[in-house]
N, C-alpha and C positions, 0 to 999 in steps of 0.2 A: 750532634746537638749538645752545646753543653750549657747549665742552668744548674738549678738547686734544686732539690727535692723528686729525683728522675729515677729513684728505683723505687720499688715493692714487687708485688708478688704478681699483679699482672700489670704490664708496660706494654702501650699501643702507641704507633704513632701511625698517620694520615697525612696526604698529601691530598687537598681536594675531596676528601672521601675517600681515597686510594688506601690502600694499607700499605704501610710499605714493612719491609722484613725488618725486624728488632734481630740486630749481631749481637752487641754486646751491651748492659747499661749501667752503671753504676750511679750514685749519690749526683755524684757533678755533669753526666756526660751519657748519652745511649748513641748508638752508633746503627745507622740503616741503610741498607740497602734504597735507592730512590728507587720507586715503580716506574718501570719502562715505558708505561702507557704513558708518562707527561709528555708535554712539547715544549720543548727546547726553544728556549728563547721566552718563554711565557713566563708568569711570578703565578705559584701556587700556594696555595693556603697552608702551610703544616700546624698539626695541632697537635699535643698530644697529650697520651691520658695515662695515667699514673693510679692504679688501685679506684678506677671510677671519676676521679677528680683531674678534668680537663683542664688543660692552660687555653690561654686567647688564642685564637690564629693569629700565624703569622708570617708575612708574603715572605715568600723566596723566590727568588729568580732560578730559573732549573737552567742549566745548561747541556749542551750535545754532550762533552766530555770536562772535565778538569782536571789535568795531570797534576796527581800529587806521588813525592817518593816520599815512603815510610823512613821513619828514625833511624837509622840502621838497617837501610833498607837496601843497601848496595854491597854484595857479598862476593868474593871470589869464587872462580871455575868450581873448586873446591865445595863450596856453598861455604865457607869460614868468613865471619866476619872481615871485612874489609878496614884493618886499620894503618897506621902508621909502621905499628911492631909487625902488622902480617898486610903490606900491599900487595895488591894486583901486579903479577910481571908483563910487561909488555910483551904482547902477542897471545895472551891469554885473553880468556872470556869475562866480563862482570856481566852481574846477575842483577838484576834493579828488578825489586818491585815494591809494588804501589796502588794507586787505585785510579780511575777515573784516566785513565791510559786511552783506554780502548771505546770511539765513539760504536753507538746501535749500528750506525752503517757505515760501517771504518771506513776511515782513512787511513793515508799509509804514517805509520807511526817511524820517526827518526829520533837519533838522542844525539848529544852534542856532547863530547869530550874533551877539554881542552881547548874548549874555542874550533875544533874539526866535528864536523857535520858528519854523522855514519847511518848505515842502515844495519837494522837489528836482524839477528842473525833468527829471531826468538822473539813473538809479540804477540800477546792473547793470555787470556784467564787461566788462573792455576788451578788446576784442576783440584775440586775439594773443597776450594776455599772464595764462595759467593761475593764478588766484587772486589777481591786481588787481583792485579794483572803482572804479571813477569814480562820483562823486557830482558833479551838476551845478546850483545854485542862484544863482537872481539874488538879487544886495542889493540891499533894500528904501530907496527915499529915505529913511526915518525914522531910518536908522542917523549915528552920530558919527562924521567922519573921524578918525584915529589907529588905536593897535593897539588889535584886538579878539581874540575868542578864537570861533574854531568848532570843532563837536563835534558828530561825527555819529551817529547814533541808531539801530540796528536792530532790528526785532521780535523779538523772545526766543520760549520757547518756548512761554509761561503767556499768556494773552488779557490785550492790553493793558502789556503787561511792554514796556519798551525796554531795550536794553544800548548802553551810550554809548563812545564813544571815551576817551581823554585829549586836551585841549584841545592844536588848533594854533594858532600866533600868526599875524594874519592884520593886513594894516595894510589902511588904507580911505582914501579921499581923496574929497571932495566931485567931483560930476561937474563937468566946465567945458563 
């Protein structure tokens, strides 16, 4: 949620009357967990409350799942940053996470490497850390060293339906 004036000493926010979990909140931004009781596909009211002092409701659409990957969210076997100076070798593992991966009643989660379609070897919450999900896939030898783009994929709510990420940048380097 981001806006102006979203931290003090006690920070609530609601969906419908629902509480949902306050993760993180600062000046411009708090971050929450949605309450699982909504239904998907609905628009729910969120409000929230700031040291007593409520903002207006205001509809949100909830959805099954929204696959997002974090800023630096795609790390080598290793768990080491995944950059240019330190790529992923081909045939090795990346480590993607993110949030909103994983619907209530999964579907099967795929990521997309390079324009190739895989299934993850590794798909489900990090243990510890409420509404992270770790996606885990090895590259395949058939891929081209340099940057690639991956993009992860979860089951929606309609048979067959996937909702996709926005693409992270992901560099590859032949194995040695």
């Amino acid at each position: 949620i981001n806006g102006t004036n979203l931290q003090g000493k006690v920070v609530t926010v609601t969906f419908d009357g629902n509480p949902a979990t306050v993760v993180s909140s600062n000046a411009g931004s708090i971050t929450v967990l949605v309450p699982s009781s909504l239904n998907a596909g609905a628009t729910s009211q969120l409000q929230v409350t700031v040291d007593g002092n409520q903002s207006t409701p205001l509809g949100v659409p909830i959805a099954a799942l929204s696959p997002a990957i974090f800023s630096d969210g795609v790390l080598n076997q290793d768990y080491s940053a995944n950059s240019a100076s330190n790529p992923a070798a081909v045939g090795s593992t990346l480590r993607i996470f993110g949030t909103g991966m994983i619907a209530p009643v999964p579907g099967p989660v795929t990521v997309q490497l390079g324009g190739v379609q895989l299934t993850p070897s590794f798909a489900g919450p990090l243990a510890g850390w409420p509404g992270v999900n770790e996606v885990d896939v090895a590259i395949p030898g058939n891929l081209a060293a340099g940057p690639s783009a991956v993009i992860v994929c979860g089951g929606g709510p309609a048979p067959n339906q996937q909702i996709c990420s926005q693409p992270a940048n992901v560099i590859l380097q032949l194995s040695q």
